[in-house]
N, C-alpha and C positions, 0 to 999 in steps of 0.2 A: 686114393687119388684125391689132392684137394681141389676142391669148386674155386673158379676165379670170381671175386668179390665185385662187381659192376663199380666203375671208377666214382659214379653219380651216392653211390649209397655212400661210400666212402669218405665223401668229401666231406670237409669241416661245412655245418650251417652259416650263412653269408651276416654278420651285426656289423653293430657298427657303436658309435660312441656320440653321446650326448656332450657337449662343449661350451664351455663359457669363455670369454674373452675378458680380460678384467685388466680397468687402468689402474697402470703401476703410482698413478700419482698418488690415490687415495683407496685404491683397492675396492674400487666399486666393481659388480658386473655389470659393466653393460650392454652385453650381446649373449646370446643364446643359440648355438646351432646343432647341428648335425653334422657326420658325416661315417658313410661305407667304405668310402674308395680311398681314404688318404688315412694315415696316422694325423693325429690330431696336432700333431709337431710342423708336420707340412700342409697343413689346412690355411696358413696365414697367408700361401702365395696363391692361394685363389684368387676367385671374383668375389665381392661382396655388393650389398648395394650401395649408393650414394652415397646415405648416412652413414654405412660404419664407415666406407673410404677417408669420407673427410674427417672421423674422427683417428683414422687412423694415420692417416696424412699429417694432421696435429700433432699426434706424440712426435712422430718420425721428425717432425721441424723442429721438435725439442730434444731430440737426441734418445727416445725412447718408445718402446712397442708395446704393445698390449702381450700379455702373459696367459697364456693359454690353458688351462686346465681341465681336466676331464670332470662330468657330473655324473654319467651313466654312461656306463659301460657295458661288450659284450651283449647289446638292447638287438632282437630279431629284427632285420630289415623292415619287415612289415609294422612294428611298431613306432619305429622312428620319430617317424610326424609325430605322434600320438606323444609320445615321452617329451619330443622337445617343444609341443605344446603344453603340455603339464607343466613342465620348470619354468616355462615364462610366464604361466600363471600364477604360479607359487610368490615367484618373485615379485610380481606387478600387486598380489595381495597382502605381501607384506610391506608394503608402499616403497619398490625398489622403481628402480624407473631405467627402463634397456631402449636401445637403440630398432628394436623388431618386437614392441612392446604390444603393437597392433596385430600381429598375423595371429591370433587366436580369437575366438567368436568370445570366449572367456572373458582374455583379457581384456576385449574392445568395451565389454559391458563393465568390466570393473571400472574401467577407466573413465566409462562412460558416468558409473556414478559415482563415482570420485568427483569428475568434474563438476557434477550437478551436485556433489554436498558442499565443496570448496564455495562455490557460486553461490550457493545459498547461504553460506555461513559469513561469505565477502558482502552479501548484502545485508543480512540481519546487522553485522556489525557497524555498516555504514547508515543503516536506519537507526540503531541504536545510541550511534554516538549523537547525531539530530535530535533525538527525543530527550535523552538528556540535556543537550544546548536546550532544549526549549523549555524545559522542567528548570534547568538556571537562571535562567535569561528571563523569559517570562512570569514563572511560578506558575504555572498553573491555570487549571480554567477561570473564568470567571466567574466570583461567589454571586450566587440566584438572589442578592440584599433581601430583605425585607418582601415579600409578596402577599398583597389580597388573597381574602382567598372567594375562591367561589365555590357556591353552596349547591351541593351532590342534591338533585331532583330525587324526589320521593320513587320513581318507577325504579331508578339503578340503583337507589340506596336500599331500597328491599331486596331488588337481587342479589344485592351480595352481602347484605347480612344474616340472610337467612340459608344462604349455602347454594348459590344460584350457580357457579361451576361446577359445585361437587357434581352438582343432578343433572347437569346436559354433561360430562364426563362421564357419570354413573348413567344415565339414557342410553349412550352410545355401545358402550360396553356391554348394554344387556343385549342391543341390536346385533353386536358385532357378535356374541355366545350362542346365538340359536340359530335350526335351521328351517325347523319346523313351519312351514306356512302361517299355520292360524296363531301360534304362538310369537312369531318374528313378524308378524301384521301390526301385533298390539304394541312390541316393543320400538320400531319401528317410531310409531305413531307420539308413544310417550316420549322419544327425542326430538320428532318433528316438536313437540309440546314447548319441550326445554328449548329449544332453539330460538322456539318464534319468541320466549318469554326475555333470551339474551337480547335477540336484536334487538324488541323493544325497548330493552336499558339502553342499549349501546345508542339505537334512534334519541331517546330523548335525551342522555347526557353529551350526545354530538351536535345538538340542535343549541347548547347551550355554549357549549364551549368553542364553537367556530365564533360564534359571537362576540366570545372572550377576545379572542386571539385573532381575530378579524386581519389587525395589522400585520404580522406575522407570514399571517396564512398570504395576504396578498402579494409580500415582498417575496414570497418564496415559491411561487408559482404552484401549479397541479400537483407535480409529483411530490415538493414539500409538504402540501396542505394533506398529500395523504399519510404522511407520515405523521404530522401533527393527529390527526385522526387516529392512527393505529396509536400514537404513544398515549394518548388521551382516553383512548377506551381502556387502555391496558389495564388502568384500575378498577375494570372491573372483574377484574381474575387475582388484584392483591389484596393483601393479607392486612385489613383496613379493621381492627374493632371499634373506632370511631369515627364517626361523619366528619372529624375535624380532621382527621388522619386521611380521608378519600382528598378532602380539597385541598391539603398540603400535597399529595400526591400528584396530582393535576399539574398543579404547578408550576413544580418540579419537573415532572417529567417533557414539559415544554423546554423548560432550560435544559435539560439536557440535548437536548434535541438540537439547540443552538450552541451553546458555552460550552458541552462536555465532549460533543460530538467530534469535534475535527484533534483532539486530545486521545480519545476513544480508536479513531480511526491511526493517527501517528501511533500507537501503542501495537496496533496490530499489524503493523509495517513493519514495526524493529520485533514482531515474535516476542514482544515481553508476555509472560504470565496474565493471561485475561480473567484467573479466577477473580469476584467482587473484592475480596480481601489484599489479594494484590494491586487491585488496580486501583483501588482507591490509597493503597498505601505511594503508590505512585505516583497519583495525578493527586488527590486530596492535600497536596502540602499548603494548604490555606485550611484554616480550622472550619471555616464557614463552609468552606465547598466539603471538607470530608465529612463533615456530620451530614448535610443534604444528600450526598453520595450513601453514605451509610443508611438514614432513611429509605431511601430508594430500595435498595439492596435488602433490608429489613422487610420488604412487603411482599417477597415473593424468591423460591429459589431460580436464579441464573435472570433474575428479572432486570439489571444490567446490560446483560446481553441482549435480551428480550427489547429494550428502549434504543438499541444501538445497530440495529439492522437499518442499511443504507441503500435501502431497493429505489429510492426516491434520490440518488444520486448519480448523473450520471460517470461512465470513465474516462475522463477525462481532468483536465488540469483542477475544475473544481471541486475532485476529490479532496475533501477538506485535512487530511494528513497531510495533503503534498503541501496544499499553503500552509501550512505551519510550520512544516518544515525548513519549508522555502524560506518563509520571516527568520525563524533560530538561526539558521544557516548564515545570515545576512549580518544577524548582529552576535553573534556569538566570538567570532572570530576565528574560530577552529574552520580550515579547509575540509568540504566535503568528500570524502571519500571518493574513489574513482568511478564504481561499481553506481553511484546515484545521481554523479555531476551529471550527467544529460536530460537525465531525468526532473532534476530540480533545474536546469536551464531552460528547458520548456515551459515548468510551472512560472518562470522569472519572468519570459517572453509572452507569454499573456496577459500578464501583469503589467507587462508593460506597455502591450497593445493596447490597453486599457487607461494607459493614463497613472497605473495605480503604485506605480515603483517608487520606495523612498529613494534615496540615496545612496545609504547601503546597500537596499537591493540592487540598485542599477551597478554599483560596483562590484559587487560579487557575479551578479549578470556576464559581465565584461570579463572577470577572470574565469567563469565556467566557460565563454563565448566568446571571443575576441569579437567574431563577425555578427554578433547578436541585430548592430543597425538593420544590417541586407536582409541577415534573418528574419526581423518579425515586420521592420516596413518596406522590402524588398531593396534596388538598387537606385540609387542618387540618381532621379532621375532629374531635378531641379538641376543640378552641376552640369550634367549633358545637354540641356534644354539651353544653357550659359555658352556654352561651347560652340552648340548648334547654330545659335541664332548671333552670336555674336554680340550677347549682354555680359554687360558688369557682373563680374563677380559674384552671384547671391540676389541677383535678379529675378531668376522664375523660382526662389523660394519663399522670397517676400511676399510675391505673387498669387502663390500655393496657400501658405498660410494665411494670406486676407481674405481669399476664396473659399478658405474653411469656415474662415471665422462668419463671411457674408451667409453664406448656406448653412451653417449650422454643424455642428458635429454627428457626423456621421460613422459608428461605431464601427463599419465594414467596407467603410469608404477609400474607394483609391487616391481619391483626391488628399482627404486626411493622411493618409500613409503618406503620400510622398513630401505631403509639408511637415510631417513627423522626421520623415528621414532627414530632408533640405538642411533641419537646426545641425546635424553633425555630434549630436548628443540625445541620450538615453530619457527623454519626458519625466522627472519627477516631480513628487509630490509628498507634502508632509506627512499626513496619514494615509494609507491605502485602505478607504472608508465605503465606497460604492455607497453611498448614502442617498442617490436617487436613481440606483438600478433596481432589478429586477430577476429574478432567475433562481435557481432550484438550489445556486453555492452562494448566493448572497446573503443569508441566515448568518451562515459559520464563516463568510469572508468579513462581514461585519465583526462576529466575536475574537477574531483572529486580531485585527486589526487595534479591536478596543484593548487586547491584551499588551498591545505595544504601549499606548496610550499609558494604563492603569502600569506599567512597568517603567514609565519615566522615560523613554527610549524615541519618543516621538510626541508629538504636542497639533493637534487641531488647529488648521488655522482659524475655524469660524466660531469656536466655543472654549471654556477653558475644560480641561483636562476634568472636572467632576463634573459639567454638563455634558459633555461627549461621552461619559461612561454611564451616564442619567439614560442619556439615550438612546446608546444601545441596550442598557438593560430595561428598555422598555419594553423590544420586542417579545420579552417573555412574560411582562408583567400583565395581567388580563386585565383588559379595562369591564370593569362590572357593571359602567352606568347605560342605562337604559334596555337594559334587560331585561325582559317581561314573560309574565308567566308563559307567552306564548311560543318562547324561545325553552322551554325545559323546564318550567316551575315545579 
């Protein structure tokens, strides 16, 4: 007698088929599905979402349909999802691009960083074509001419010729190697030794050199003057075997601080190469600056980088890359990229709040900014004041403007805005010089500026063209006179 076989054991297991959809125009895939319930022949008169619809809607207006094909096959219902997750990942990582390109946690993240490497890569190339305009355009930083030098105090020049890092390095190290109480008391103590014997260098050749740099220091406020500090001591960690070698370092390292810096900074906007060898092959296209560059670089490993730390900067438009940027951009002629036009029309509209836009900035301004005016000095409100009251034409700007000039310039002033605005034009000026401001980007808006100058591209109206670059390279030049032993002898 045979047993009856239960219909359920019997049955065939329930698959189904993995699916791609592919335009017949160019044989892309661009969709990826599923399906249990339909042969994958009759899968096209389903529902789909929005976007395949309308791309399907699109052939169909051209007289043609998407072409159906199978990718997996015979797949257990239960895996389905799973499978036709997998091929839409496959494809989104071999840089295919589907219409359901997002329904995987996968894909979302490929895509995600896809995005964020395109973006990055749209921006280095947009920084990098600026940096070149400015490496054309300008040439390069400004050469440190000719500098005094001034004379390394006997306290720092013993430290560091006698190996006065090695032994607060080697202090430290012995501190940081023990555990032992009575033994890491003593060592402890021999670094406090080495320390206190640092500061005191660093005390007397700081007491000498604010002196120097007095000028400097005060155009560039607090957070500059600590910079000028940190770059100033820095020598006493380089690699100096003569006293004439520490006070060229001094220097030096002040110009850098001002001429190399906003160079230094655009460099690491556009992601070039920051080893010393690089970068000096890059910004050094003046012989004078790359041998000082090389100097520099000579006295210590990644000591470049070591002089080019911007803690004394704040973020914003004074970031000294963006004005430089901002100036190449201006006369270069090459349109900037799209990924930085905002970015460089902010740095323009401060500039220009300021007074400090040549002409080709204010016109480049205008093509990154149509509305730049309303932008940076708000809305005309002189014209409506004409309107309101029932004046001539250019009445309450004249107004405006006499009222500026009676009270004085007012850098944050509404009154000055709106007599900014009333002209109907963009405030320039020959050089953008800030030559009796004040503040932490006026250093390197100066060097910026004098590079226009020193490139022929712009002309001073109060000096000629080798007094104006006399004078900014003053701020690095140390003034020695009346310096007394009581200052660092």
């Amino acid at each position: 007698m045979n047993e009856s076989i239960p219909a359920e054991a019997s049955a065939k297991p329930v698959t189904g088929t993995v699916y791609a959809l592919i335009d017949p125009r160019d044989e892309t895939t661009r969709y990826i599905g599923q399906t249990k319930k339909q042969p994958i022949a009759e899968r096209l008169a389903g529902g789909y979402a929005p976007r395949v619809r309308s791309w399907i809607a699109e052939l169909r207006a051209a007289g043609l349909k998407p072409r159906i094909v199978p990718v997996r096959e015979d797949v257990a219902a239960g895996d389905l999802l799973d499978a036709e997750a997998d091929e839409i990942t496959l494809i989104i990582a071999a840089g295919g691009t589907l219409l359901n390109e997002q329904v995987t946690a996968m894909g979302r993240k490929i895509l995600s960083d896809r995005h964020k490497a395109e973006r990055e890569a749209a921006r280095r190339a947009a920084w990098t074509q600026v940096a070149d305009a400015a490496i054309a355009v300008l040439g390069g930083p400004l050469p440190p001419g000719d500098l005094p030098l001034m004379e390394i105090p006997d306290v720092p020049w013993r430290f560091m010729s006698t190996g006065g890092p090695a032994r607060v390095e080697h202090a430290k190290s012995l501190a940081r190697s023990v555990r032992l109480p009575d033994i890491s008391s003593e060592y402890e103590e021999l670094q406090r030794v080495a320390e206190r014997e640092q500061a005191e260098a660093a005390d007397w050749l700081w007491r000498r050199a604010r002196r120097a740099w007095g000028k400097v220091r005060g155009l560039g406020a607090d957070s500059f003057d600590q910079c000028i500090e940190r770059n100033t001591c820095a020598v006493l960690e380089a690699r100096c075997d003569r006293r004439g070698d520490a006070s060229r370092f001094l220097g030096l390292a002040v110009w850098y601080a001002v001429a190399v810096h906003p160079w230094r900074h655009l460099a690491e906007l556009a992601s070039l190469p920051m080893d010393d060898t690089s970068f000096i092959a890059w910004a050094g296209r003046d012989d004078e600056v790359r041998e000082a560059l090389s100097f520099l670089a000579a006295r210590g490993d990644g000591m470049l980088a070591k002089l080019s730390v911007r803690e004394h900067c704040p973020r914003n438009w004074t970031d000294p890359g963006h004005l430089l940027a901002a100036v190449a951009a201006a006369y270069s002629g090459a349109e900037p990229l799209e990924v930085i036009r905002s970015g460089l029309a902010t740095t323009l509209g401060q500039y220009a709040d300021d007074h400090m836009l040549t002409q080709p900035m204010a016109d480049l301004l205008l093509r990154l900014n149509p509305r730049a005016l309303d932008d940076v000095f708000g809305r005309d409100v002189a014209a409506r004041m004409d309107r309101d009251l029932s004046l001539p034409e250019g009445t309450a700007g004249r107004v405006l403007r006499a009222l500026d000039s009676y009270v004085g310039h007012v850098n944050d002033g509404a009154v000055r805005r709106a007599a900014d605005r009333s002209t109907q034009v963009l405030p320039v000026t020959a050089v953008p010089d800030y030559g009796t401001w004040h503040g932490t980007g006026i250093p390197a808006a100066r060097s910026v500026g004098a590079c226009l100058v020193r490139a022929g591209l712009a002309e001073p109206d109060h000096a000629t063209p080798e007094e104006y670059l006399a004078e900014v390279r003053a701020l690095w030049t140390p003034n020695l006179e009346g310096i007394t032993d009581e200052d660092g002898a």
